[in-house]
N, C-alpha and C positions, 0 to 999 in steps of 0.2 A: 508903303503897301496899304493898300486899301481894306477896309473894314472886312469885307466877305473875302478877300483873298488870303487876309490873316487867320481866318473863323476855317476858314476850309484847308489851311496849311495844319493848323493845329486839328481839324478832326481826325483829317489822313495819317498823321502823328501818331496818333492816341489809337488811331484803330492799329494801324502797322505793328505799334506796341502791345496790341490784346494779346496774350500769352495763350487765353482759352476762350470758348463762345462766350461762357459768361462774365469773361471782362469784356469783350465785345459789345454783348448788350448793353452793359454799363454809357460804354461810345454812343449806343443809337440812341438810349432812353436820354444821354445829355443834348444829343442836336435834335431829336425829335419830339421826345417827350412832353407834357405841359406845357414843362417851365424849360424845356430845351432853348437851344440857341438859335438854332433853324426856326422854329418854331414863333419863337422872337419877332426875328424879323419880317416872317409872313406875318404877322398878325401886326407889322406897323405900314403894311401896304393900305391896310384902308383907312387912314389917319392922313393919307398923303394926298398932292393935289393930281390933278388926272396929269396933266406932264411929270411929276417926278414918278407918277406911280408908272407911265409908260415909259421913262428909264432904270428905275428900278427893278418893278415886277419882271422883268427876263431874268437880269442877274441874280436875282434869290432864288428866284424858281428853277435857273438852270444847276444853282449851288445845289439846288434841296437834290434835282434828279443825279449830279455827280457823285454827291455822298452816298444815298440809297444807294448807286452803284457798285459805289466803293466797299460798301459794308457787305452789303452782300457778296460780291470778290472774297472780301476777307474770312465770308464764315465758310464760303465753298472751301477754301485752302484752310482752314482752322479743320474742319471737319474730315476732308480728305488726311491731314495729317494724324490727327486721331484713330479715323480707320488704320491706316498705316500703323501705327503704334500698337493697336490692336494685334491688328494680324502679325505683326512682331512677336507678341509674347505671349498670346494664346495659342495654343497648341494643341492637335487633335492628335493621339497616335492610334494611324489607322490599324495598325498591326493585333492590336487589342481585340479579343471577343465581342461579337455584336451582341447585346444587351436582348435576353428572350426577352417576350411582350407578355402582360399579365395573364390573358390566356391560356400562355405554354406555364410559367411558371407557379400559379397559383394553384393549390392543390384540393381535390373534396375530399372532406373528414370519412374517414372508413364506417362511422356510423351513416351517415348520407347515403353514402354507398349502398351498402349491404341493405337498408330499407329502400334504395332502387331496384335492386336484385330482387326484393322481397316481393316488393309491387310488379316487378314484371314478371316474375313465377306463376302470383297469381290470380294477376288478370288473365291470363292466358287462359286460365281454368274459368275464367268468367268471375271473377270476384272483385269488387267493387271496395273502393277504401273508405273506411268510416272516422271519425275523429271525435273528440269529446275535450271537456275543459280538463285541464290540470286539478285545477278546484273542487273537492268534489264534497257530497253530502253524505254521511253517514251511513242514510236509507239508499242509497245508489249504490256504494263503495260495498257494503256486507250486507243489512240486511236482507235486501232482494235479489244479493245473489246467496241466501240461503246459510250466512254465520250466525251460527246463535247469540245470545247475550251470551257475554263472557268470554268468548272465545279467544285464545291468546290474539289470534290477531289483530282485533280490536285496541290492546294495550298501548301505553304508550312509547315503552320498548321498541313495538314495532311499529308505528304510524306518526306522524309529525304531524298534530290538533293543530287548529286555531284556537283562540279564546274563546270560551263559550257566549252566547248570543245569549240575552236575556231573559228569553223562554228555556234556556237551557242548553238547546244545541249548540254540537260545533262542527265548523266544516272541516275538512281535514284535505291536505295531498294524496292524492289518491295512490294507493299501494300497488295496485294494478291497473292494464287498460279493461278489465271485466265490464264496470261502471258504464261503459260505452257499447255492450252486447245490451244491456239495459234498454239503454234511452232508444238504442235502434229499434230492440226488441218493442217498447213503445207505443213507434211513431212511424212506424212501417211493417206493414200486412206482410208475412207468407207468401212465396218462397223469399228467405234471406239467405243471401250467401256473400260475405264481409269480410276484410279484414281490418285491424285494427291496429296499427303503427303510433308509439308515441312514448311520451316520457312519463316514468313512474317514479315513486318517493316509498324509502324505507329507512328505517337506523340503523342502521351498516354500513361498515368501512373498511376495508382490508385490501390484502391484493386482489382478491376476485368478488369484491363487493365493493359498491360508492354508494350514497346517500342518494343518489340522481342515476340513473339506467334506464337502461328502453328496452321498453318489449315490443311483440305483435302475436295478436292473438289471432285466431279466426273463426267464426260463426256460420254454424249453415240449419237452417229451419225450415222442414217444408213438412208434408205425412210420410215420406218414406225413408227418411235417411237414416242409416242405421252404421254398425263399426265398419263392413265391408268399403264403403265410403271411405271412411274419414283413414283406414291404413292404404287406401290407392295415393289420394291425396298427399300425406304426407310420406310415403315412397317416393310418387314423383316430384317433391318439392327437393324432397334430400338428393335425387339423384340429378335435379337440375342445379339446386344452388351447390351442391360439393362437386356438381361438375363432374361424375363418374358414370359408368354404364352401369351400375346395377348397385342397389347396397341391401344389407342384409339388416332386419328390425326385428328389434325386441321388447313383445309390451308388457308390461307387469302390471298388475293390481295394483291402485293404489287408491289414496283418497283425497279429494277437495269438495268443500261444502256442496260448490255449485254443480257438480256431475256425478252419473251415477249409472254406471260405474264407471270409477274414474282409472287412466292408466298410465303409468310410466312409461316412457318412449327410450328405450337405448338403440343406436348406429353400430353394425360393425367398425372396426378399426384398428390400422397397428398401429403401435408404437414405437420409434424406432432412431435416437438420437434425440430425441426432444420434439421431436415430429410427430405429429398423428394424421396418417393417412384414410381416407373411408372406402368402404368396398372393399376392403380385405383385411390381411391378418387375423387374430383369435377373439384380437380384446374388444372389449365392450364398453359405450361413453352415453352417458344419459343427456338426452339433448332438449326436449320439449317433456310438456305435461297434457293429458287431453281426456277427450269423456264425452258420455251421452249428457246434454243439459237437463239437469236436474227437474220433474216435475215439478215443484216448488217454485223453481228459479220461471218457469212457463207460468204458471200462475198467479207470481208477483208482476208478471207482464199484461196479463190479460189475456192468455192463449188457451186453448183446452189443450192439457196433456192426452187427451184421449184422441183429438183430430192431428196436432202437431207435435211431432219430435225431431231432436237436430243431434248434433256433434257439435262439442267448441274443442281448440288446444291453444296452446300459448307457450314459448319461447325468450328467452332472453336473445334481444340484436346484439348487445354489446359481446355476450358470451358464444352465440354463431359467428360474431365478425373472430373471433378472438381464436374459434378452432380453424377456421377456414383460411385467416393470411397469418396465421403467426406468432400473434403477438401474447407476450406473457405476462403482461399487467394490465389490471382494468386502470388502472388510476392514471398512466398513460394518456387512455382517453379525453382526459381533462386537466391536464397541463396546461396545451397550450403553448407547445414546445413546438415552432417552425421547423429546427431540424426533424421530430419526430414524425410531423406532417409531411415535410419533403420526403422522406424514405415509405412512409407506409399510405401517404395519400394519392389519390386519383386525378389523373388529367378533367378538366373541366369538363372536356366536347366530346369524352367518349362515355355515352350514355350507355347500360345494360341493355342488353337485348337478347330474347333468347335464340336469335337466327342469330345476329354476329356476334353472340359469346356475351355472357355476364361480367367477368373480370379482364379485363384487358392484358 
């Protein structure tokens, strides 16, 4: 037997033997590679004289095209056999539930929510949303909204300081969104009419208190607004976000630095199994805080109290989301409990609106 007929017996051998691709390749990288065998002998073609190389050069060359043939043969049937093996032991069972898509299953936090609601109440009345840092200064946070020195709230009881800066100050987490009736008041002329959405910091912790909560306040400043206003206002806010045709409000005297006079807000409502309904029954639930803005608080602004006055109120979101779907602990809120979220959370794509319904 001759040199290439033995060279080509044993490669058909060797590949016929590949069990898988990658002893296959093993086959080609020896007859093709470098230092292959194929390889070999084309590189002693031009060593040779022009007559042996025009007997030679066909028989290696036709060697080299039969192997490449062969091997490739061998990886189609290695590879079809594979798939086969595959599709043997992989298994789809159609029967099984289709899998929702992240859009059906992932859910918005009931705070999200209810500050959607919040915003879409009222823009409707024309109010415009304002925002402000977390961060906030001393002179922002109390004193220009009218706390004296000393005032408990000032303490450190209530308020979570920084370390003091050099000169003395310190900046603190702001206890309220007020700090941002502030800066708007500012840095924007007459008429103002704002709301104020966002997170606050106090030292409390309980079932109806956390260290972290959110409010929303709202600001309105022009020369004519007076309580008439701001009890229309917050009627139709309560009869849009509780969703009812009428509810019945109860203001009480009360006091905060920055208004004057300032009032408590109670909602009719029953109670009735652990439920609280609005727009009916006997009892009464305190839900917001609100007031004429304090002349002081106008003139730590730059405003004449004698040309401009306004109304502000302010609300806890976390304690509206909490009468409105249910739920009986604020601390819930900030788990971080999937299950929790699947049960009391909101589909993605159905956004508040107040033509096709606030809660879905």
């Amino acid at each position: 037997m001759s040199e290439i007929a033995q060279l080509e017996s044993e490669i058909l051998s060797a590949a016929s033997a590949a069990a898988d691709e990658a002893a296959l390749e093993a086959v080609r990288v020896a007859a093709f590679g470098k230092s292959g065998s194929i390889s070999g002998l084309l590189k002693t073609l031009g060593t040779m004289s022009p007559d042996e190389r025009k007997l030679q050069g066909p028989l290696i060359n036709g060697l080299k095209d039969r192997m490449t043939a062969a091997i490739a043969a061998r990886r189609q049937t290695l590879a079809e056999a594979a798939l086969e093996q595959r599709l043997n032991t992989e298994t789809l069972d159609v029967t099984l539930p289709v899998r929702e898509p992240p859009a059906e299953t992932g859910r918005i936090h009931p705070i999200s929510q209810v500050t959607d609601e919040l915003t879409a109440i009222f823009a409707d009345m024309g109010f415009a949303v304002a925002e402000g840092p977390d961060i906030e200064t001393d002179d922002y946070n109390f004193t220009k909204l009218n706390f004296p020195e000393g005032h408990p709230a000032r303490e450190m009881h209530d308020t979570f300081y920084f370390p003091p800066k050099p000169d003395g100050s310190r900046m603190l987490l702001r206890t309220h969104t007020s700090p941002v009736q502030i800066r708007t008041m500012l840095v924007q002329k007459p008429p103002i009419r704002v709301i104020i959405p966002g997170r606050t910091y106090r030292s409390d912790s309980d079932q109806t208190h956390t260290p972290m909560f959110h409010q929303v306040e709202g600001l309105v400043i022009d020369k004519t607004a007076h309580l008439g206003h701001l009890k229309w206002i917050l009627e139709e806010f309560c009869k849009a976000f509780f969703e009812v045709g009428q509810v019945k409000m109860r203001f009480r005297p009360s006091f905060f630095p920055f208004t004057e006079p300032s009032l408590e807000v109670d909602i009719q409502c029953r109670r009735d199994k652990g439920e609280i309904r609005f727009g009916e029954g006997e009892d009464w639930l305190e839900i917001l805080g609100c007031g004429m803005v304090h002349p002081n608080v106008l003139r730590n602004c730059g405003l004449d109290p004698d040309e401009y006055q306004g109304f502000a109120w302010g609300m806890g979101i976390d304690r509206i989301a909490m009468l409105k779907y249910g739920m009986s602990d604020l601390r819930a809120f900030f788990e971080a409990d999937v299950r929790w979220l699947s049960h009391y959370g909101f589909r993605p794509l159905d956004f508040p609106t107040l033509a096709g319904g606030l809660s879905p």
